[in-house]
Residue, then its C-alpha position, 0 to 999 in steps of 0.5 A: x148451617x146445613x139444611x138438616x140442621x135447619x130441619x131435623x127430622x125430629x122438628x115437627x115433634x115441637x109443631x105437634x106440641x103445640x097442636x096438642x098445648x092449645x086443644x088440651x089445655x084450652x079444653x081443660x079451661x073449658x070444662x073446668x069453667x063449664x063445671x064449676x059454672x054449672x054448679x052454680x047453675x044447679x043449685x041456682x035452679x033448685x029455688x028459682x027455675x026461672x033464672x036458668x036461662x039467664x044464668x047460662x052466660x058463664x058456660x057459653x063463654x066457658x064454650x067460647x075458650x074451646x073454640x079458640x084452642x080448635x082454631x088454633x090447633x087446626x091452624x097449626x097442623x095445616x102448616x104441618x105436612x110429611x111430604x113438606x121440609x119443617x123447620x125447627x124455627x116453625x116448631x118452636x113457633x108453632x110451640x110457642x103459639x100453643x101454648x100462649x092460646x092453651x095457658x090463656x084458655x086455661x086461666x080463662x076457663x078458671x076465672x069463668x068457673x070461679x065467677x061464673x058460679x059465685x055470681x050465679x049464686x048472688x044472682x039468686x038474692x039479688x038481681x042487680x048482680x047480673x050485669x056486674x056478673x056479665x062485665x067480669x065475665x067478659x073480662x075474663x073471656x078477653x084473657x082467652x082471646x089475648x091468647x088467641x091473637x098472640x097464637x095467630x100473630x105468632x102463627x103468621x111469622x112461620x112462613x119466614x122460616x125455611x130450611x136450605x140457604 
């Protein structure tokens, strides 16, 4: 293969994709948990004041998922230069790590969200829902860091692509 097949002008469009897969689609998980969450929390609020500070964990994780999009969204773009060749299979990689930390951010944030507000709402006649509340919680937030990881594993396999022979 020639090196302008390895590296078509049009490669980093895919590396791009990624940036974008893991920066929205995490944040959109994100603040759908957030909302949904502190939904919960508002209406926890209106009757029991004193529960608001413990009832902020379902944001704070929803928070977390953001940050793991950021680090992966920054990652990528660092390996994506003008004055550098880029490779399709760096593409493709960068792609594919996108969106693994971007789908799983989302589905995190979703399931934070969901539980997040019911247990907040439980929390208010019973308070032995709280540590039950925080386990799924943490369940819920490793789907996010799966994703994570899977993204740094597949972010260190681009330094094996290259574009002449």
């Amino acid at each position: 293969m020639s090196s302008s097949e390895l590296c078509p002008p049009w490669a980093p469009f895919f590396g791009f994709g990624g940036v974008a897969s893991a920066m929205i689609l995490s944040t959109v998980g994100a603040a759908y948990g957030t909302s949904k969450a502190g939904i919960g929390i508002a209406g926890l609020g209106t009757f029991r004041p004193d529960l608001i500070m413990k009832s902020l964990i379902p944001v704070v994780m929803s928070g977390i998922i953001a940050v793991y999009g950021l680090v992966v969204s920054v990652l990528i773009a660092g390996n994506i230069s003008p004055s550098e060749p880029y490779a399709l299979f760096a593409g493709f990689i960068h792609l594919a790590a996108g969106l693994a930390c971007g789908l799983t951010g989302l589905a995190a944030g979703y399931a934070i969200g969901i539980v997040g507000d019911a247990c907040v709402r439980a929390y208010l006649y019973e308070s032995k829902v709280f540590v039950s509340m925080v386990l799924i919680l943490i369940f819920a937030e490793v789907i996010g860091l799966y994703g994570l990881i899977v993204a740094l594993i597949l972010n260190t396999q681009v330094g094996d692509a290259v574009c002449g022979v």
